[in-house]
C-alpha positions, 0 to 999 in steps of 0.5 A: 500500500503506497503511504499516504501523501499528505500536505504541509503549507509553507513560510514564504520569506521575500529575502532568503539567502543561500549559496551565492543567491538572495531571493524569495523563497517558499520553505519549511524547517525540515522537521515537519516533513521528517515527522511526517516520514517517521509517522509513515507518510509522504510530504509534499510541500504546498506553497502559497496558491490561489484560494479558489485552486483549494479544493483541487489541490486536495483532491490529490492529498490525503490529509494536511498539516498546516505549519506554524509561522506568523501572526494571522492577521486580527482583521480575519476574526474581527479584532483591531491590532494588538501593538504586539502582533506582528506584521500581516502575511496576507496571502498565506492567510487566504490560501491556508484558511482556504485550505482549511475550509476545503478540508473540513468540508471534504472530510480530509484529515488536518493537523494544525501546529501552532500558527495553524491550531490558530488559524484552524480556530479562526476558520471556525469563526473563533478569535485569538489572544493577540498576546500572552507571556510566558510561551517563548523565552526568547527569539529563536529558542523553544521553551518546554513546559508540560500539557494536560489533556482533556479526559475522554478527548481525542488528544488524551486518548493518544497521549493519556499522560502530562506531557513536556512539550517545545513551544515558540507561540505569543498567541492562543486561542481565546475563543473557540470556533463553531464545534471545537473543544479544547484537548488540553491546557498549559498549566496557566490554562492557555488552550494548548490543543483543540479538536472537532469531537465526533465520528465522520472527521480527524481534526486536530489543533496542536499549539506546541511544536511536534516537529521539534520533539521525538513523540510522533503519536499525534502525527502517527494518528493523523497518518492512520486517519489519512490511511483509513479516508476515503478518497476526496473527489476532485 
Protein backbone atom coordinates (compact mmCIF):
# COMPACT_ATOMS: atom_id res chain seq x y z
CA UNK A 1 0.00 0.00 0.00
CA UNK A 2 1.59 3.14 -1.07
CA UNK A 3 1.81 5.69 2.38
CA UNK A 4 -0.48 8.04 2.29
CA UNK A 5 0.53 11.62 0.81
CA UNK A 6 -0.02 14.17 2.95
CA UNK A 7 0.41 18.42 2.64
CA UNK A 8 2.14 20.55 4.53
CA UNK A 9 1.85 24.66 3.98
CA UNK A 10 4.81 26.90 3.73
CA UNK A 11 6.69 30.17 5.14
CA UNK A 12 7.43 32.38 2.27
CA UNK A 13 10.31 34.72 3.00
CA UNK A 14 10.99 37.68 0.39
CA UNK A 15 14.72 37.60 1.39
CA UNK A 16 16.43 34.34 1.78
CA UNK A 17 20.00 33.64 1.45
CA UNK A 18 21.84 30.58 0.11
CA UNK A 19 24.88 29.90 -1.86
CA UNK A 20 25.58 32.89 -3.80
CA UNK A 21 21.65 33.66 -4.31
CA UNK A 22 19.11 36.10 -2.05
CA UNK A 23 15.95 35.55 -3.31
CA UNK A 24 12.17 34.89 -2.49
CA UNK A 25 11.78 31.56 -1.29
CA UNK A 26 8.91 29.33 -0.14
CA UNK A 27 10.50 26.85 2.93
CA UNK A 28 9.56 24.95 5.88
CA UNK A 29 12.06 23.78 8.76
CA UNK A 30 12.96 20.04 7.69
CA UNK A 31 11.40 18.81 10.83
CA UNK A 32 7.80 19.00 9.88
CA UNK A 33 8.43 16.75 6.59
CA UNK A 34 10.77 14.42 8.80
CA UNK A 35 7.88 13.97 11.04
CA UNK A 36 5.62 13.14 8.74
CA UNK A 37 8.31 10.31 7.27
CA UNK A 38 8.83 8.98 10.50
CA UNK A 39 4.82 8.83 11.20
CA UNK A 40 4.63 6.60 7.76
CA UNK A 41 3.62 9.21 5.38
CA UNK A 42 4.92 11.01 2.24
CA UNK A 43 5.48 15.02 2.31
CA UNK A 44 4.60 17.35 -0.02
CA UNK A 45 5.04 20.88 0.49
CA UNK A 46 2.31 23.18 -0.66
CA UNK A 47 3.46 26.91 -1.19
CA UNK A 48 1.15 29.53 -1.32
CA UNK A 49 -1.71 29.19 -4.19
CA UNK A 50 -4.88 30.93 -5.15
CA UNK A 51 -7.59 30.11 -2.71
CA UNK A 52 -10.05 29.03 -5.07
CA UNK A 53 -7.44 26.25 -6.65
CA UNK A 54 -8.17 24.61 -2.85
CA UNK A 55 -10.23 22.21 -3.05
CA UNK A 56 -8.36 20.76 -6.47
CA UNK A 57 -5.07 20.89 -4.96
CA UNK A 58 -6.60 18.41 -2.00
CA UNK A 59 -8.22 16.22 -4.14
CA UNK A 60 -4.62 14.83 -4.61
CA UNK A 61 -3.87 14.63 -0.65
CA UNK A 62 -4.75 12.63 1.52
CA UNK A 63 -4.52 14.95 4.97
CA UNK A 64 -2.96 18.08 5.95
CA UNK A 65 -0.55 19.86 8.12
CA UNK A 66 -0.71 23.41 8.30
CA UNK A 67 2.52 24.51 9.92
CA UNK A 68 3.33 27.02 12.24
CA UNK A 69 4.58 30.61 11.32
CA UNK A 70 3.36 34.48 11.82
CA UNK A 71 0.85 36.17 13.27
CA UNK A 72 -2.99 35.63 11.38
CA UNK A 73 -3.87 38.85 10.85
CA UNK A 74 -6.92 40.08 13.61
CA UNK A 75 -8.81 41.69 10.82
CA UNK A 76 -9.60 37.73 9.86
CA UNK A 77 -11.59 37.37 13.45
CA UNK A 78 -12.64 40.83 13.69
CA UNK A 79 -10.36 42.14 16.16
CA UNK A 80 -8.10 45.60 15.98
CA UNK A 81 -4.36 45.07 16.05
CA UNK A 82 -2.61 44.40 19.16
CA UNK A 83 0.88 46.53 19.26
CA UNK A 84 2.44 43.13 19.72
CA UNK A 85 1.37 41.46 16.74
CA UNK A 86 3.02 41.02 14.14
CA UNK A 87 3.01 42.27 10.54
CA UNK A 88 0.22 40.86 8.11
CA UNK A 89 1.01 37.98 5.92
CA UNK A 90 -1.74 38.18 3.72
CA UNK A 91 -1.59 35.79 1.03
CA UNK A 92 -0.67 32.87 3.34
CA UNK A 93 -3.64 33.65 5.44
CA UNK A 94 -6.06 33.22 2.37
CA UNK A 95 -4.51 30.48 0.92
CA UNK A 96 -4.16 28.34 4.32
CA UNK A 97 -7.71 29.48 5.76
CA UNK A 98 -8.94 28.50 2.17
CA UNK A 99 -7.06 25.33 2.70
CA UNK A 100 -8.64 24.55 5.86
CA UNK A 101 -12.33 25.10 4.94
CA UNK A 102 -11.86 22.79 1.79
CA UNK A 103 -10.59 20.35 4.31
CA UNK A 104 -13.11 20.17 6.92
CA UNK A 105 -15.90 20.06 4.24
CA UNK A 106 -14.29 17.20 2.49
CA UNK A 107 -13.60 15.28 5.42
CA UNK A 108 -9.68 15.12 4.80
CA UNK A 109 -7.78 14.83 7.79
CA UNK A 110 -5.80 18.50 9.17
CA UNK A 111 -3.35 18.69 11.85
CA UNK A 112 -2.54 22.19 12.98
CA UNK A 113 0.78 23.16 14.64
CA UNK A 114 0.78 26.46 16.00
CA UNK A 115 0.10 29.00 13.52
CA UNK A 116 -2.14 26.50 12.35
CA UNK A 117 -4.21 25.49 15.70
CA UNK A 118 -4.82 29.22 15.29
CA UNK A 119 -5.63 29.65 12.07
CA UNK A 120 -8.00 26.30 12.17
CA UNK A 121 -9.67 28.36 15.28
CA UNK A 122 -10.11 31.14 13.03
CA UNK A 123 -11.57 29.28 10.17
CA UNK A 124 -14.37 28.33 12.57
CA UNK A 125 -15.20 31.70 13.46
CA UNK A 126 -13.25 31.57 16.98
CA UNK A 127 -10.75 34.57 17.74
CA UNK A 128 -7.42 34.76 19.31
CA UNK A 129 -5.47 36.30 22.34
CA UNK A 130 -3.17 38.59 20.32
CA UNK A 131 -0.52 38.31 23.37
CA UNK A 132 0.45 36.29 26.12
CA UNK A 133 3.80 35.88 28.01
CA UNK A 134 5.41 33.01 29.42
CA UNK A 135 5.47 30.69 25.85
CA UNK A 136 8.60 31.85 24.37
CA UNK A 137 11.61 32.57 26.14
CA UNK A 138 13.35 34.44 23.71
CA UNK A 139 13.70 34.85 19.99
CA UNK A 140 14.99 31.71 18.12
CA UNK A 141 14.79 29.23 21.26
CA UNK A 142 11.97 26.67 22.25
CA UNK A 143 10.56 26.96 25.73
CA UNK A 144 9.42 23.42 27.08
CA UNK A 145 6.55 23.17 29.61
CA UNK A 146 4.04 20.17 30.28
CA UNK A 147 0.49 19.84 28.76
CA UNK A 148 -2.50 18.33 30.40
CA UNK A 149 -5.05 16.68 28.19
CA UNK A 150 -8.64 16.65 28.49
CA UNK A 151 -10.10 13.31 29.63
CA UNK A 152 -12.14 11.44 27.01
CA UNK A 153 -10.85 13.53 24.33
CA UNK A 154 -9.04 12.80 21.01
CA UNK A 155 -5.88 14.20 22.49
CA UNK A 156 -5.99 12.21 25.81
CA UNK A 157 -6.76 9.07 24.01
CA UNK A 158 -3.19 9.37 22.14
CA UNK A 159 -1.43 10.99 24.76
CA UNK A 160 -3.17 9.92 28.17
CA UNK A 161 -0.18 11.35 30.14
CA UNK A 162 1.15 15.28 31.22
CA UNK A 163 3.49 15.69 28.66
CA UNK A 164 6.66 18.40 28.43
CA UNK A 165 6.12 19.63 25.39
CA UNK A 166 8.60 22.66 22.81
CA UNK A 167 6.76 25.64 22.34
CA UNK A 168 7.51 29.05 20.32
CA UNK A 169 3.96 30.95 20.36
CA UNK A 170 2.70 34.55 21.53
CA UNK A 171 -0.67 33.78 20.84
CA UNK A 172 -3.62 31.41 21.80
CA UNK A 173 -6.80 30.50 21.47
CA UNK A 174 -9.41 33.00 23.13
CA UNK A 175 -12.40 31.91 21.92
CA UNK A 176 -13.34 28.78 20.18
CA UNK A 177 -14.97 28.03 16.82
CA UNK A 178 -18.01 26.66 15.76
CA UNK A 179 -17.90 22.65 17.06
CA UNK A 180 -14.19 22.91 18.73
CA UNK A 181 -13.34 21.64 22.38
CA UNK A 182 -10.10 22.37 23.89
CA UNK A 183 -7.98 18.81 24.34
CA UNK A 184 -5.64 20.40 26.50
CA UNK A 185 -4.36 23.10 28.77
CA UNK A 186 -0.76 24.71 29.89
CA UNK A 187 -0.62 24.87 33.42
CA UNK A 188 -1.50 28.80 33.24
CA UNK A 189 -4.84 27.42 31.42
CA UNK A 190 -3.98 28.59 27.97
CA UNK A 191 -5.57 26.35 25.26
CA UNK A 192 -2.78 24.09 24.22
CA UNK A 193 -4.86 21.79 21.87
CA UNK A 194 -8.14 21.84 20.18
CA UNK A 195 -10.09 19.16 18.00
CA UNK A 196 -13.78 18.63 16.02
CA UNK A 197 -15.24 15.68 18.59
CA UNK A 198 -17.42 13.17 16.81
CA UNK A 199 -17.09 10.15 14.27
CA UNK A 200 -17.04 11.07 10.47
CA UNK A 201 -13.57 13.51 10.94
CA UNK A 202 -9.89 13.56 12.27
CA UNK A 203 -9.16 17.46 13.20
CA UNK A 204 -6.88 18.34 15.48
CA UNK A 205 -5.03 21.60 16.60
CA UNK A 206 -1.87 21.49 18.40
CA UNK A 207 -0.10 24.86 19.92
CA UNK A 208 3.36 23.01 20.75
CA UNK A 209 5.73 22.19 18.26
CA UNK A 210 5.93 18.23 17.48
CA UNK A 211 8.42 18.58 14.77
CA UNK A 212 10.71 19.51 17.29
CA UNK A 213 10.47 16.77 19.57
CA UNK A 214 10.76 12.68 19.33
CA UNK A 215 6.87 11.90 20.04
CA UNK A 216 5.45 11.02 16.70
CA UNK A 217 1.67 9.96 18.39
CA UNK A 218 -0.14 12.98 17.27
CA UNK A 219 1.20 12.52 13.58
CA UNK A 220 1.09 8.67 13.59
CA UNK A 221 -2.75 9.30 14.30
CA UNK A 222 -3.01 11.83 11.54
CA UNK A 223 -1.15 9.40 9.11
CA UNK A 224 -3.71 6.39 10.02
CA UNK A 225 -6.60 8.76 9.80
CA UNK A 226 -5.28 9.99 6.39
CA UNK A 227 -4.82 5.88 5.56
CA UNK A 228 -8.37 4.64 6.53
CA UNK A 229 -10.02 8.35 4.37
CA UNK A 230 -11.84 7.95 1.71
CA UNK A 231 -10.51 9.07 -1.34
CA UNK A 232 -11.58 13.37 -1.86
CA UNK A 233 -13.46 13.72 -5.33
CA UNK A 234 -11.82 16.38 -7.24
Amino acid sequence: MPRPLIGITTYVEESTRYGVWDVPTSLVPTGYYELVQAAGGAAVLLPPDEPGSAAEVLSRLDGLVVAGGPDVDPVRYGAERHPRTGAPATQRDEWELALIEAALAAGLPVLGICRGMQALNVALGGTLVQHIDGHAEAPGVMSWHPVRPVPDTRYAALVPEEAEVPTYHHQAVDRLGRGLIASAHAVDGTVEAIELPGPGHWVLGVQWHPERDKDTRVMSALIEAATLAPAVPA
